[in-house]
C-alpha positions, 0 to 999 in steps of 0.5 A: 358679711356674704348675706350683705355682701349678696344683698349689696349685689342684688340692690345694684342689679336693681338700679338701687345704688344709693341703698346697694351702697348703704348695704356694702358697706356691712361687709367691708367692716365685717371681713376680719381678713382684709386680704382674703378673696372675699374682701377683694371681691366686695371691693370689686363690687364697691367700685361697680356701685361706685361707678353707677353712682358716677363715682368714677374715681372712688370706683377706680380706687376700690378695683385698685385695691381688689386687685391688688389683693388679688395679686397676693392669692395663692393660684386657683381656676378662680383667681384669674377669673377675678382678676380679668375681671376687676381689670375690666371694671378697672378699664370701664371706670378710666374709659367713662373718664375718657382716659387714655389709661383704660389701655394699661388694665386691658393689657394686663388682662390680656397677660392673664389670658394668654398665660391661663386660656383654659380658665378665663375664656368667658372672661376673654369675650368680654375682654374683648368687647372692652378693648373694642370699646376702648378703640371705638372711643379712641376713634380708632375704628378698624381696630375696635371692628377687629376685637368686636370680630374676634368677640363674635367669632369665639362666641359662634364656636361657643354656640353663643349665638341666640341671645342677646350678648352676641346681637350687641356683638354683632352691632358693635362690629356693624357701628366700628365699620360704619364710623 
């Protein structure tokens, strides 16, 4: 089920989604332990293929249901990781609906954050840029500007500086202050 499970990733980084989501579908049969961290993970990645596709709900549904299994693992520096992640993705599928429930996930993910700094912190920057975006869309400029800004300044104090995450950083702040 991992081989699969990798393969099915690999595929979607390829832009092959009709065959990455053929070849998920192996590993959600194979998991005997539908509440593992693995399944989880799997339908994260479902919900990611489903997304390319433009499947939006299908891919909410599955986030859903990873993090809803996320939600009954024991603790460890992993978890929350994931589950920062899978509300992202989940917030990502609500704003390509345009929906005004993107809010809700980032919010829980900022939770997450706030009580486990130490684990989560790459996973802060991108939380961050989500909750940009989601302003930026919601025409609420000042405010996307100020989270792209919080973005950037942790990726400075990071020395992530000389790659191609922390240019688009820069635009998105330079965008949010234009409109």
């Amino acid at each position: 089920a991992l081989a699969y499970y990798y393969q099915a990733l690999a595929l979607h980084k390829q832009d092959l989604n009709d065959q990455a989501f053929a070849q998920i579908q192996l590993p959600l049969q194979q998991w005997q332990d539908k509440s593992s961290a693995e399944y989880a993970m799997t339908c994260n990645a479902m919900g990611n293929i489903l997304e390319a596709q433009d499947k939006h709900n299908e891919a909410i549904e599955f986030y859903k249901k990873a993090y809803a299994i996320l939600g009954q693992l024991p603790a460890d520096s992993l978890l929350y990781k994931w589950q920062i992640s899978t509300l992202a993705n989940l917030s990502n599928a609500y704003m390509s609906k345009n929906s005004h429930l993107a809010i809700k996930p980032l919010q829980q993910a900022l939770q997450i954050f706030q009580q486990h700094p130490q684990s989560t912190q790459t996973e802060y920057v991108a939380l961050l840029n989500n909750m940009g975006q989601y302003y930026n869309q919601k025409a609420e400029y000042a405010t996307a500007a100020t989270y792209y800004q919080q973005a950037i300044e942790i990726k400075k104090e990071h020395a992530l500086i000389n790659n191609q995450s922390y240019a688009v950083s820069l635009l998105n702040v330079i965008t949010a202050l234009y409109n």
